[in-house]
C-alpha positions in Angstrom: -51.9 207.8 92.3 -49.4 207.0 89.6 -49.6 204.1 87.0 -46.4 203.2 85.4 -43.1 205.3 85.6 -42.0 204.1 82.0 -42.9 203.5 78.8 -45.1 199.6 78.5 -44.2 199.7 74.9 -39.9 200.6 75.6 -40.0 197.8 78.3 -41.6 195.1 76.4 -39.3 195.3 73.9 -36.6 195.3 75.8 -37.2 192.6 78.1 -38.6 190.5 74.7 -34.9 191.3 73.7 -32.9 190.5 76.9 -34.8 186.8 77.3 -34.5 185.5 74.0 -31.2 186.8 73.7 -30.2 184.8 76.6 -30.9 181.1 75.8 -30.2 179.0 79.2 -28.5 176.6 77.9 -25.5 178.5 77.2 -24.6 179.3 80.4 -23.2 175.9 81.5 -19.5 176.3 81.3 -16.2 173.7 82.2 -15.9 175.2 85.8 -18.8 173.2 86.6 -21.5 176.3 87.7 -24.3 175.7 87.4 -26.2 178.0 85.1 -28.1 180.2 86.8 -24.4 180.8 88.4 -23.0 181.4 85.4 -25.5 183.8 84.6 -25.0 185.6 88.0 -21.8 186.2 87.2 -22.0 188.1 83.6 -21.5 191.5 83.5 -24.5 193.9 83.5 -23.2 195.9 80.4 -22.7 192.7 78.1 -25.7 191.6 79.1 -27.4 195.0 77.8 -25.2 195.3 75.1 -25.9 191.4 74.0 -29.8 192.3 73.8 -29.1 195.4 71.7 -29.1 198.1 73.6 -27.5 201.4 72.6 -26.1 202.5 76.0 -24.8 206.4 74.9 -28.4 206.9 73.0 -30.2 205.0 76.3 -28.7 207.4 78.7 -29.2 210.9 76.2 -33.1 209.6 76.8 -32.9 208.5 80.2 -30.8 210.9 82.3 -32.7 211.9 85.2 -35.2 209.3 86.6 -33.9 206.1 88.3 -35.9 203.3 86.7 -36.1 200.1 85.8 -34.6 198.3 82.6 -36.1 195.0 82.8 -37.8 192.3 84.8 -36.6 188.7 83.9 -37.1 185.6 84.9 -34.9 183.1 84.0 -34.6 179.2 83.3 -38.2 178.7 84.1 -39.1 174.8 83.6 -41.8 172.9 82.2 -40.4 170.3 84.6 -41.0 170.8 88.3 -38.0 168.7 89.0 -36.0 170.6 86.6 -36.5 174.2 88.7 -33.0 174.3 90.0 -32.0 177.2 88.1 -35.2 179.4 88.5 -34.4 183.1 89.5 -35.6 186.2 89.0 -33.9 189.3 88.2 -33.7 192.9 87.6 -31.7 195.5 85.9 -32.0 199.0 86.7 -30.7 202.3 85.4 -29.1 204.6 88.2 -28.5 208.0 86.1 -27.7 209.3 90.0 -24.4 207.4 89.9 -24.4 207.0 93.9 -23.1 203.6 94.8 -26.0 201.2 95.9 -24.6 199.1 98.8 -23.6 195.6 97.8 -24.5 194.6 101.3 -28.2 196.6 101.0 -31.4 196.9 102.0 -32.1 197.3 98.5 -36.1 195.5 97.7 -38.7 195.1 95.3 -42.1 194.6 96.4 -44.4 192.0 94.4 -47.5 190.7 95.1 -47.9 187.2 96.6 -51.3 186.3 96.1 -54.7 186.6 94.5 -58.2 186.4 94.9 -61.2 184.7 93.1 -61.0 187.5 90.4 -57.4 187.3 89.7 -56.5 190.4 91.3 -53.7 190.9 93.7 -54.8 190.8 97.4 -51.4 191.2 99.2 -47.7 192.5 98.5 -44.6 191.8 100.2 -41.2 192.9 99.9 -38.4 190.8 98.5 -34.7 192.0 99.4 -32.2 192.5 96.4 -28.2 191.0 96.0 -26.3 192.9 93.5 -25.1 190.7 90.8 -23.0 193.4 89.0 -23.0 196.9 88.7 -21.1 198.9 85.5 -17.7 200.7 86.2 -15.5 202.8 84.1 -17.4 205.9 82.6 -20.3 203.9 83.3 -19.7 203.7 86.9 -23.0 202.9 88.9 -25.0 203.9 86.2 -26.4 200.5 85.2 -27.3 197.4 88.3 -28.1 193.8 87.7 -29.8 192.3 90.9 -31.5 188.9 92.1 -34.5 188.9 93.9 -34.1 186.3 97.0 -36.9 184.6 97.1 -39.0 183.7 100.3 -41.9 182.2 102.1 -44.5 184.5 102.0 -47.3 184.9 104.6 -49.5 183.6 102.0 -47.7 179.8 102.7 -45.2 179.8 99.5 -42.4 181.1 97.8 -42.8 183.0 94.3 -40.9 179.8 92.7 -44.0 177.4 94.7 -46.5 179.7 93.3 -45.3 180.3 89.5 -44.9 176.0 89.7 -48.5 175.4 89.8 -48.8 176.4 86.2 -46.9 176.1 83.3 -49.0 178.3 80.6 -48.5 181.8 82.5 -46.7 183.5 84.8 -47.4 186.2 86.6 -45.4 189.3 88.4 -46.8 192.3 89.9 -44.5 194.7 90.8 -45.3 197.8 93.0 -41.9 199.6 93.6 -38.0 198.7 94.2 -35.9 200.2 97.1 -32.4 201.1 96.6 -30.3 201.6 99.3 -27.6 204.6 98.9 -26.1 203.7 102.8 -26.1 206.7 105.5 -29.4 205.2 106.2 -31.1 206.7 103.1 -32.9 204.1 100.9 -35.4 205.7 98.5 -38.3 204.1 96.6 -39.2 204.0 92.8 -42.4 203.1 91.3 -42.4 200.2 88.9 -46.1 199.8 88.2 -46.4 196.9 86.2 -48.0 193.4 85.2 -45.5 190.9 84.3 -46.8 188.1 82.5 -44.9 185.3 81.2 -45.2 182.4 79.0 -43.1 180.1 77.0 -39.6 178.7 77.9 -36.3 179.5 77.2 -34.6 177.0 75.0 -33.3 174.3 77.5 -36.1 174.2 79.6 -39.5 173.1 77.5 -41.3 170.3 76.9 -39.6 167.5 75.0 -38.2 168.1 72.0 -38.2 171.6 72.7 -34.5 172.4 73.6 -33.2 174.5 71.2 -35.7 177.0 70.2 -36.6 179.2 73.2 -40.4 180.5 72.9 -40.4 182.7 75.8 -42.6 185.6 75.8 -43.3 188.6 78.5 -46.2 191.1 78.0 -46.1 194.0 80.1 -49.4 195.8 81.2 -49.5 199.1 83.6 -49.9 198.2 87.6 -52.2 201.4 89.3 -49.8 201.9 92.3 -50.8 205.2 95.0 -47.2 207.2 96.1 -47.4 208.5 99.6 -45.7 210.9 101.5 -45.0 209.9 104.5 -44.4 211.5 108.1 -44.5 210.8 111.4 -46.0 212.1 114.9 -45.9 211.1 118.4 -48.3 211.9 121.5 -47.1 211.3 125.6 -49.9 211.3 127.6 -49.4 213.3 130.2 -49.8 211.1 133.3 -50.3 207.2 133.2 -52.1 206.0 136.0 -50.8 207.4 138.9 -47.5 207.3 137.6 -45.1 210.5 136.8 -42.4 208.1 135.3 -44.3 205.7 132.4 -46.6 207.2 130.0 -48.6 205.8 127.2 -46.9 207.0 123.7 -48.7 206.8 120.5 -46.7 206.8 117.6 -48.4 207.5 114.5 -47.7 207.9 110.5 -49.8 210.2 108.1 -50.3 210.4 104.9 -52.6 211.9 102.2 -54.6 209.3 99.8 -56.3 211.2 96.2 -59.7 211.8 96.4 -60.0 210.1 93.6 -59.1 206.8 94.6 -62.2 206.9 97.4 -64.6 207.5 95.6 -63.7 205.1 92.8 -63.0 202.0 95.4 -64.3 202.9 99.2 -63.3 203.9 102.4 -59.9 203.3 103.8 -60.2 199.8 105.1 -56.8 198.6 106.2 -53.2 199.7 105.8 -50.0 196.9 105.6 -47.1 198.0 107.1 -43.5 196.5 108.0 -41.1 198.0 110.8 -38.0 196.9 113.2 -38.8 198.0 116.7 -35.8 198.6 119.0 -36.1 200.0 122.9 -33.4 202.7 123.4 -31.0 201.8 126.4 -30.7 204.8 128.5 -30.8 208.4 127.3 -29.4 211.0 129.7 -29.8 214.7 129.1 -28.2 217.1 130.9 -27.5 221.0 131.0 -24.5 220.4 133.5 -21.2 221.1 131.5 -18.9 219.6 133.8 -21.0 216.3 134.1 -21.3 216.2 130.8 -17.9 216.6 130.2 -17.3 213.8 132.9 -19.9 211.1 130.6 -18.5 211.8 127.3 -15.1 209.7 127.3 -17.2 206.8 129.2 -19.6 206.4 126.5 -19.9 203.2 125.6 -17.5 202.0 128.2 -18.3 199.3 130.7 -17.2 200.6 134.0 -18.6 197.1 136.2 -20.8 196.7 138.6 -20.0 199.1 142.1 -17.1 201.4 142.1 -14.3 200.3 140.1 -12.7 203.8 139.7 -11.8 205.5 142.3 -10.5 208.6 140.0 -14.3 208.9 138.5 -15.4 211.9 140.0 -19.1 211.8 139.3 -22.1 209.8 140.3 -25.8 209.4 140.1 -28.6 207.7 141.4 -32.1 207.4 139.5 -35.5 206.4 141.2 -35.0 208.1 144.9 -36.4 207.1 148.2 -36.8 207.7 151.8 -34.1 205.4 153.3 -33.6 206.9 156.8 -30.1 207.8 157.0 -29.3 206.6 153.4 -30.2 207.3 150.4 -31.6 204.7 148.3 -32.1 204.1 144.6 -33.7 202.2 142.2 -30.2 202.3 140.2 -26.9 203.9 140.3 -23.9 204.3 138.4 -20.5 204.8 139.5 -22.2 205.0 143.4 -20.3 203.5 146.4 -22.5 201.8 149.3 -19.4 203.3 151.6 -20.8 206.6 150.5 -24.1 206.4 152.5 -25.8 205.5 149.6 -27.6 202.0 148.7 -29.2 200.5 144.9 -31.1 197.9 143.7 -29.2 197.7 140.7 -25.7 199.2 138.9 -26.1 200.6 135.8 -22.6 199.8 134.1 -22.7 201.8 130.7 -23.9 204.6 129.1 -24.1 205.4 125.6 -26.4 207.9 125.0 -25.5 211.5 126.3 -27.2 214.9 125.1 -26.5 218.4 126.6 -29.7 220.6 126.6 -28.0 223.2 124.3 -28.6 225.8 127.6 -32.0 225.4 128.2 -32.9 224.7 131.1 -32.9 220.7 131.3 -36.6 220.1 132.5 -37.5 222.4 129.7 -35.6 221.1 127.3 -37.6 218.8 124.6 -34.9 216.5 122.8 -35.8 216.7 119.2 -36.3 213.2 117.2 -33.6 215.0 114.6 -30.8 214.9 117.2 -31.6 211.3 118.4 -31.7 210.1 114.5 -28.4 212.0 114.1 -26.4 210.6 117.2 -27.8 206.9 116.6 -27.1 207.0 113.1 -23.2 208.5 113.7 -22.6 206.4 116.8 -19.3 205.1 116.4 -19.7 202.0 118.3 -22.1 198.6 118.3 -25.8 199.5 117.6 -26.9 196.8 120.3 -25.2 199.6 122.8 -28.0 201.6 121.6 -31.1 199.9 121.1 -32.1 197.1 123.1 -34.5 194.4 121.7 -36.7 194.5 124.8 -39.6 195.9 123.1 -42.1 195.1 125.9 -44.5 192.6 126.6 -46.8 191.7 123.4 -44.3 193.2 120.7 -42.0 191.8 118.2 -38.3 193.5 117.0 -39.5 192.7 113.0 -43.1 194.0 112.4 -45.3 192.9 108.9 -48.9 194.1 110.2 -52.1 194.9 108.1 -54.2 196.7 110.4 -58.2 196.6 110.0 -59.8 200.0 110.9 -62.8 197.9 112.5 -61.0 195.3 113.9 -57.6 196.7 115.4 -58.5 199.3 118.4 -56.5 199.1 120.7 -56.9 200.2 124.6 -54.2 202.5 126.3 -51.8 199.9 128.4 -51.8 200.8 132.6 -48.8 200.2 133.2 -48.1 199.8 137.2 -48.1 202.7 139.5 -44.9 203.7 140.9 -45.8 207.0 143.0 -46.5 206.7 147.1 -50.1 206.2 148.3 -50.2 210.7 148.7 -49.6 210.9 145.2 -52.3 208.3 144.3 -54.4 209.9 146.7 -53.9 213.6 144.6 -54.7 211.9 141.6 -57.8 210.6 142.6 -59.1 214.1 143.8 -58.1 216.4 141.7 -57.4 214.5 138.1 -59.1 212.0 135.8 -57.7 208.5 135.3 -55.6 209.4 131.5 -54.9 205.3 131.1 -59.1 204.9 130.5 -59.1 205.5 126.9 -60.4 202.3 125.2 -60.7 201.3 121.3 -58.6 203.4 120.2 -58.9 203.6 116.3 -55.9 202.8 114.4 -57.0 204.7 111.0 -58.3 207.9 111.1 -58.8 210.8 108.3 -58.9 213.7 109.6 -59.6 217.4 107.8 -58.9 221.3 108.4 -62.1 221.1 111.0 -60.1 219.0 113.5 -57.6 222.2 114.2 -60.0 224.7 116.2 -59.0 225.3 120.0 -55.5 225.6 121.2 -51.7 223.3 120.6 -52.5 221.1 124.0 -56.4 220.4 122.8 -56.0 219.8 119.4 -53.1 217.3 120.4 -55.2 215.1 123.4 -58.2 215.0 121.0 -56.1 213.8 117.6 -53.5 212.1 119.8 -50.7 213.6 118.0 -47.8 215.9 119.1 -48.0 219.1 120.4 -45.6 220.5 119.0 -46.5 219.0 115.7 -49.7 220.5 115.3 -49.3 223.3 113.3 -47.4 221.4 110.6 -49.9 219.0 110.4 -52.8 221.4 110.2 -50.8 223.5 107.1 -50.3 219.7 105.6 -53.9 218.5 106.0 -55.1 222.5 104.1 -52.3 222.1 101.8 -54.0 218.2 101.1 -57.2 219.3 100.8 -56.4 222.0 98.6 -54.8 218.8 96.1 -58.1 217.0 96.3 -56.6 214.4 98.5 -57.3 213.4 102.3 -54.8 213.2 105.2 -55.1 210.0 107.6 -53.4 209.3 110.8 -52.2 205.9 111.2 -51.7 204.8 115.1 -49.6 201.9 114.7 -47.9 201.5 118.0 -49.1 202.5 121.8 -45.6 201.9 123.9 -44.6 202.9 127.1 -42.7 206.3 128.0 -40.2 206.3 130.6 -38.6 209.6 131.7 -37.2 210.3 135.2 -35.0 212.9 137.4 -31.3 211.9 137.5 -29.7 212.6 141.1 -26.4 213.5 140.3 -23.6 213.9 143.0 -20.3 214.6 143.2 -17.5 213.4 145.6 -15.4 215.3 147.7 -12.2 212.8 148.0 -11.2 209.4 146.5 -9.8 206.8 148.1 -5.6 206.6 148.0 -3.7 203.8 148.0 -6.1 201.5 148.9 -7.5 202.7 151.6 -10.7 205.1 151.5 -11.0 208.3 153.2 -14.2 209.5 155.3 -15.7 209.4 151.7 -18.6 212.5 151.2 -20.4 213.6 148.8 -22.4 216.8 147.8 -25.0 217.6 145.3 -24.0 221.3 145.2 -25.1 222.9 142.0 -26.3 219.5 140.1 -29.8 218.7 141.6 -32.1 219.2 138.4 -29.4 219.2 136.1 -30.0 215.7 134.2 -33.3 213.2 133.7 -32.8 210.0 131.8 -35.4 208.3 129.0 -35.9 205.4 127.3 -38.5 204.9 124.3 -39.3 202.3 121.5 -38.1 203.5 118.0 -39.8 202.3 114.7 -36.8 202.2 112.0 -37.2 201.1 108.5 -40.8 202.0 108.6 -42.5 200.8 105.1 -46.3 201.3 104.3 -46.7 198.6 101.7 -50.3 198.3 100.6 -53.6 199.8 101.2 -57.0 197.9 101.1 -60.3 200.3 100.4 -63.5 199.0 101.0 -66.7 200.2 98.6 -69.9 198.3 100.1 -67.9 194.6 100.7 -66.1 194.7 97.7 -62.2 195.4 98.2 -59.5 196.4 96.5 -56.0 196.1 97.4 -53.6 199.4 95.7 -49.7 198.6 96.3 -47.9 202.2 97.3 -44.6 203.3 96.6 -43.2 204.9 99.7 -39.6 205.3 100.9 -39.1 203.7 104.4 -38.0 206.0 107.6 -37.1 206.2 110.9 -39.9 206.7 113.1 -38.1 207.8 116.2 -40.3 210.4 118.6 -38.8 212.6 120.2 -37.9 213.0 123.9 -39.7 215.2 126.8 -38.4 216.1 130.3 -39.8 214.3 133.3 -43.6 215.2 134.5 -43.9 216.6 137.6 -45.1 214.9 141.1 -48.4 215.4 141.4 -48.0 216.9 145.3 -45.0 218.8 144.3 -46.8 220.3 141.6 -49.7 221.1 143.8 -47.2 222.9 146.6 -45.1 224.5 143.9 -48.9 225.8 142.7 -49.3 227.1 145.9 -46.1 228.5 146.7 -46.6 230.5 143.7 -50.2 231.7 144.6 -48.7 233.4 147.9 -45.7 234.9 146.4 -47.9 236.3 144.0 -50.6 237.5 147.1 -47.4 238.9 149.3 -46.5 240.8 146.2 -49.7 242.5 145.6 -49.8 243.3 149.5 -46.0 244.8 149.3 -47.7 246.9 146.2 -50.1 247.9 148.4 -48.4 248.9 151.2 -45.7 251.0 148.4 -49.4 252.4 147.2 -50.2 253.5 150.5 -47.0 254.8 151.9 -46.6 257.3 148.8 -49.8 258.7 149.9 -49.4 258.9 153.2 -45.8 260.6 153.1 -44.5 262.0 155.9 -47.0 260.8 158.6 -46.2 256.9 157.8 -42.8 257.7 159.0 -44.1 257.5 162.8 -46.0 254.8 161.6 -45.4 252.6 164.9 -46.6 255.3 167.4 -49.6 255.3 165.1 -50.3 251.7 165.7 -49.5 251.7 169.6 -51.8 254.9 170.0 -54.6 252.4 168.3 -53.1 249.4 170.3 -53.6 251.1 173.3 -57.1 253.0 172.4 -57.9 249.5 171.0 -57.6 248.1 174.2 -58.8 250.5 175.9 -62.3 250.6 174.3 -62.4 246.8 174.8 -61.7 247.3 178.8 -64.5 249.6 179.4 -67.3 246.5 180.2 -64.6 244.9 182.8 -64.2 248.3 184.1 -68.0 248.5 184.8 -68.2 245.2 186.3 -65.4 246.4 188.6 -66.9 249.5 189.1 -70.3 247.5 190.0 -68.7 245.1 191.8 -67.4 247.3 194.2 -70.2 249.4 195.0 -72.4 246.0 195.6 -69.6 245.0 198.1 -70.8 246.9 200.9 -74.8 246.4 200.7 -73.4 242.4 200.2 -71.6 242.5 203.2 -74.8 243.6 205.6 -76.7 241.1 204.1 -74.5 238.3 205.1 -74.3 239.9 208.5 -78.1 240.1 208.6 -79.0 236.2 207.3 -75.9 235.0 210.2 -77.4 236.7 213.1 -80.8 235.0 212.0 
């Protein structure tokens, strides 16, 4: 938790300073701007220097934290028709000197409405427009911004809500958000109350046009700063389905102690995210089709075979198709070839060797997908797609109730044969049955007894994540604080083997050859993924909940990328069971060849005529099992005889 990050008694004075020292009126100039233009316009240092600040000595006291200067509102009316010029702006001290992006993602978060008591019951964030930065040996070090107003989700803009009164105005500011480009923006906690009253000379009541009467008062804001980090879980199987999986994506974060017990349970978390699909993401440990992939990345090669110099091709989603083979989807694949698809995949523009694993054990982390996406040199939209999937939205603003907001794994449809379904049934629960899920859970060091794979089905976080998580819920609790998984998004996982093949001749002048292929050396060498990606993720408020009474705490939090990593392929169910099997009697003819290397060490010499051995037995073997026929024989003939005379005896009769 953390209050204000300056002094109240430093920024009252020198926001009392800046607003009187700017009196509205004289920013109406001959050009014609209007004033709030005009104002836009000055530069950030005169302004500073105009209100009496000491630059040199401002900097010798404030030379390491980013902060901010001053909050000001300007040309504020007591006429609602005479608004036209309302803003609100910022100046902020960047001791960093790293350019903030003109163009940015820069925000400040304030709150937007309030409830019976006066309290703030919901934030949003606000983006920023850099008015004018300092240069020279100042360069960077000083910003002037405006905050671009909007319709909130509350039903009006800041300007609507300040209108509705005209004896006090009131600002509660959480954080601000600067963004430093390379996809780093960082947050700064602001902390603070501010409440105006008066006008600035220009804009009062009649009569009241030269004198300006604007005040600010400044009171501390309590604000909580998280830390926060991200995890994803794959089930293992969806359904019956070895392609789609249900993925959980989930943030965590540790709240103080503190803070629970003075206002309740964790009750609901606000958040705001874009969500993007990735487009295809092949992975392969196959050098020379990698090498063939990377100057086509990005490049639109048509539908069917417009290349006949492209040496490479691959089909995804395989089936029985009698004499051909057929596929789901195929680049680069000719139907002369034998070889039939639903659909032609045209372009691909994300590629990833498996660094010489093995491909289907290769894991691609989420730091090599953030690197590649953030240093791709073409359009984004090549990418990340905006089909997000049924029921979800590319821009995200969500406050999430931890009683009202389980959600139930999706089952998405079945794409493995009747024999797979069939293994499923028998030997394997139904994954895709889990049901009210809960979105906000706290979670302690008792959660992390059992092994990697338990601990991860039970928490529903990432395998290979558990044992940072488990050192950063001990090293929590150790700080009096509690860790809580937030399970914002269940999306589908696709991952799939990529048939790759390679051709044997191209097609000269026009006319084709008898055009072959072969897959020699490049069957499981590639797979292909495709996930939804959570960038800009922002927590912006939480609500705690002590007995029905609730209190809403604004947090200071940078944004990140939320984008989970990818896994290899799962396994068909039936191959899984025969390649099981296979590997039971390999393992049972070994232990019989070590038997049989036992037994002829201590045997020696005699297992040498082993096979004379065996006849011998053969022989007395079959011997001892003719001894009853040769009784019967022997029987038979010595009853032959006395048979004989009795026939003769009973014919004469």
């Amino acid at each position: 938790m953390q209050k204000s990050i300056f002094s109240t008694l430093v920024i009252s004075v020198i926001i009392i300073i800046l607003l009187l020292a700017f009196p509205v009126s004289v920013f109406a100039s001959e050009t014609g701007d209007l004033p709030y233009e005009k104002f836009e316009k000055t530069y950030v240092l005169d302004d500073l220097k105009s209100a009496g600040m000491d630059i040199d000595e401002y900097i010798s006291r404030h030379n390491d934290d980013i902060n901010l200067i001053s909050f000001q509102e300007f040309a504020y009316s007591y006429y609602s028709s005479n608004m036209s010029d309302f803003g609100l702006y910022v100046y902020i001290y960047n001791p960093s000197g790293k350019a903030i992006l003109t163009e940015s993602k820069s925000s400040i978060t304030i709150a937007v409405s309030y409830d019976a008591d006066g309290k703030p019951n919901d934030y949003e964030k606000f983006n920023l427009v850099v008015c004018s930065r300092s240069t020279g040996e100042y360069s960077n070090l000083f910003y002037k911004f405006r905050i671009v107003d909007h319709i909130s989700n509350a039903g009006s803009s800041i300007k609507q809500r300040v209108s509705k009164t005209s004896s006090e105005r009131r600002y509660d500011v959480s954080e601000f958000e600067l963004d430093f480009g390379n996809n780093n923006i960082e947050a700064y906690g602001v902390g603070g109350t501010f409440k105006f009253s008066g006008y600035a000379a220009g804009y009062g009541k009649d009569g009241e046009t030269d004198t300006s009467t604007l005040i600010c008062d400044v009171t501390d804001l309590i604000t909580i700063e998280l830390d926060v980090n991200q995890t994803s879980y794959i089930q293992e199987t969806n359904n019956s389905s070895i392609k789609h999986h249900n993925q959980v994506t989930t943030a965590y974060f540790a709240v103080p102690n503190s803070i629970l017990e003075e206002y309740g349970k964790l009750q609901k978390i606000k958040a705001t995210w874009n969500e993007y699909r990735t487009t295809p993401i092949i992975v392969t440990d196959n050098t020379d089709f990698y090498n063939f992939l990377l100057p086509l990345l990005g490049v639109d090669i048509g539908a069917g075979h417009t290349d006949c110099s492209l040496d490479y091709c691959f089909g995804i989603g395989r089936r029985a198709g009698g004499q051909y083979l057929l596929f789901d989807k195929a680049y680069n694949m000719q139907w002369q070839s034998g070889q039939e698809y639903d659909e032609s995949i045209t372009k691909i523009s994300w590629l990833f060797d498996s660094e010489g694993s093995d491909v289907f054990d290769y894991t691609l982390p989420s730091d090599r997908i953030s690197e590649y996406l953030y240093n791709y040199d073409g359009n984004q939209s090549d990418l990340l797609s905006e089909n997000v999937g049924d029921g979800r939205s590319v821009y995200n603003l969500v406050d999430f109730d931890a009683d009202k907001d389980a959600f139930d794994f999706t089952e998405y449809e079945s794409d493995v044969n009747g024999l797979g379904q069939l293994w499923d049934y028998i030997f394997k629960d139904n994954p895709a049955i889990l049901q009210d899920v809960a979105p906000i859970v706290p979670i302690s060091s008792k959660e992390f007894s059992g092994t990697a794979e338990s601990i991860s089905e039970r928490l529903l976080i990432g395998k290979d994540d558990v044992s940072a998580i488990k050192n950063y819920v001990a090293n929590a609790e150790s700080n009096g604080q509690t860790v809580f998984l937030f399970r914002f998004a269940c999306t589908d996982y696709y991952s799939e083997e990529v048939n790759v093949y390679k051709y044997d001749n191209h097609w000269a002048d026009g006319v084709p050859f008898n055009h072959t292929f072969n897959n020699m050396g490049l069957m499981d060498c590639a797979y292909v993924a495709q996930e939804n990606v959570f960038l800009k993720f922002d927590i912006i408020q939480l609500t705690f909940n002590a007995d029905g009474v609730y209190t809403v705490i604004p947090v200071v939090a940078s944004p990140i990328d939320i984008i989970p990593s990818v896994t290899p392929p799962a396994e068909d169910p039936i191959s899984e069971g025969l390649d099981k099997a296979k590997d039971f009697f390999e393992a049972l003819w070994e232990k019989l060849q070590e038997l049989w290397n036992k037994l002829t060490a201590a045997l020696g010499p005699f297992i040498e005529n082993w096979w004379k051995y065996v006849l011998l037995s053969l022989a007395v073997l079959a011997g001892f099992c003719s001894i009853p026929y040769i009784i019967r024989f022997i029987i038979w003939l010595i009853k032959l005889p006395f048979e004989a005379i009795e026939k003769s005896y009973k014919k004469k009769r």
